[in-house]
DRENTI-201527 format. One line per field, with one value per residue (C-alpha): z, y, x. Coordinates in steps of 0.25 Angstrom, whole numbers. Layout:
N
zz <- [Z,...] .
yy <- [Y,...] .
xx <- [X,...] .
END
This chain:
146
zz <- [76,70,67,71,63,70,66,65,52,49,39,29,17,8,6,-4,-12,-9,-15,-28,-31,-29,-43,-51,-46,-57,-49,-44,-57,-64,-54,-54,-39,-33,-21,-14,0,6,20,30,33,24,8,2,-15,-23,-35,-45,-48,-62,-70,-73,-58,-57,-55,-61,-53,-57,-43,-40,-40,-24,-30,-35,-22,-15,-24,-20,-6,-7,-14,-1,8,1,1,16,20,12,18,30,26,13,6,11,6,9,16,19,12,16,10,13,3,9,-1,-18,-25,-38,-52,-51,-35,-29,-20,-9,0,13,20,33,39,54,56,49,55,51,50,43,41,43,34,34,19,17,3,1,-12,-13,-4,7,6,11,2,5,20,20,29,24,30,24,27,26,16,18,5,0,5,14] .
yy <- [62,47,39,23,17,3,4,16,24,36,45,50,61,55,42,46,51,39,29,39,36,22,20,31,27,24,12,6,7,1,-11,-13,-11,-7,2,-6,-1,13,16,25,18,6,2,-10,-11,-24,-28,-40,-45,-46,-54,-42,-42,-52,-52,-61,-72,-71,-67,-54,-41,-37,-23,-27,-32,-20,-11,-13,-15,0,5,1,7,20,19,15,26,36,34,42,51,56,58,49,42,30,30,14,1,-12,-24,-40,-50,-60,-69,-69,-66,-70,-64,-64,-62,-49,-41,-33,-24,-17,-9,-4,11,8,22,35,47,61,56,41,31,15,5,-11,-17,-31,-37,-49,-57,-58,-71,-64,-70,-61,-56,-44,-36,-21,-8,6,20,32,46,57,69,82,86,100,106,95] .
xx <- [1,3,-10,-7,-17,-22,-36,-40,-46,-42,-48,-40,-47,-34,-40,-51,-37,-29,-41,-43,-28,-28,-34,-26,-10,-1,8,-6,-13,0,1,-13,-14,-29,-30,-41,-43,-39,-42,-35,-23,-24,-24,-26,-20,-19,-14,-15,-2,2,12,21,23,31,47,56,54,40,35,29,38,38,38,25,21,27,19,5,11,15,2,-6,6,4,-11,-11,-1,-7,-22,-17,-7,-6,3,14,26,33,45,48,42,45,39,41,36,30,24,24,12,11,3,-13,-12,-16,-8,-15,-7,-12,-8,-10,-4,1,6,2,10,14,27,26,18,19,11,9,6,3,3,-5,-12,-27,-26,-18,-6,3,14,19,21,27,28,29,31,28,29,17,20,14,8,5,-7,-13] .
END
């Protein structure tokens, strides 16, 4: 039975695991990004922008932007059911950001089903301005044993 999530917790025994993860991940620990909050059905990273981030133009990299947009997607989605794997990320940039800011993405599972799942990430700096809006599905795996 899908679970429409519009403001109702759900209890998941995953996310004591989830949160332990969050400080031992080698993409997170490399790019600096900081699980901050883990709740059923929502996560919250940031990330300090650093001068190597930035592109040739000497603007941010939006794979840099869409990297902590993707570690609170995987978070978020991973609350309910675990484990599952994206399928689908879209991302728009809305706004730059530039070095010293901190990006802070959100994000929010609309639909958790047996099936798939749907998520809403908004990225914005530590003056919430908006900078970045993506969705994501992903698809739950049975793993071995659970």
């Amino acid at each position: 039975m899908d679970k429409m999530l519009q403001g109702k917790e759900e209890v998941s025994p995953d996310i004591t695991e989830l949160k332990a993860k969050g400080g031992s991940e080698p993409i997170a620990s490399f790019l600096g990004m900081k699980l901050e909050e883990l709740s059923p059905g929502y996560a919250k990273v940031a990330m300090k922008l650093k001068p190597e981030y930035r592109n040739f133009n000497g603007l941010t990299f939006g794979g840099i932007i869409m990297a902590v947009a993707d570690q609170a997607f995987a978070y978020g989605s991973n609350s309910l059911s675990y484990p599952s794997l994206a399928s689908q990320f879209n991302i728009h940039f809305v706004a730059g950001a530039g070095v010293g800011d901190e990006l802070i993405a959100e994000c929010r599972v609309v639909r958790s089903g047996r099936r798939v799942g749907i998520s809403e990430i908004v990225v914005t700096n530590q003056d919430g301005k908006l900078i970045a809006k993506a969705t994501g599905t992903t698809i739950p795996v049975a793993e071995k044993g659970r």
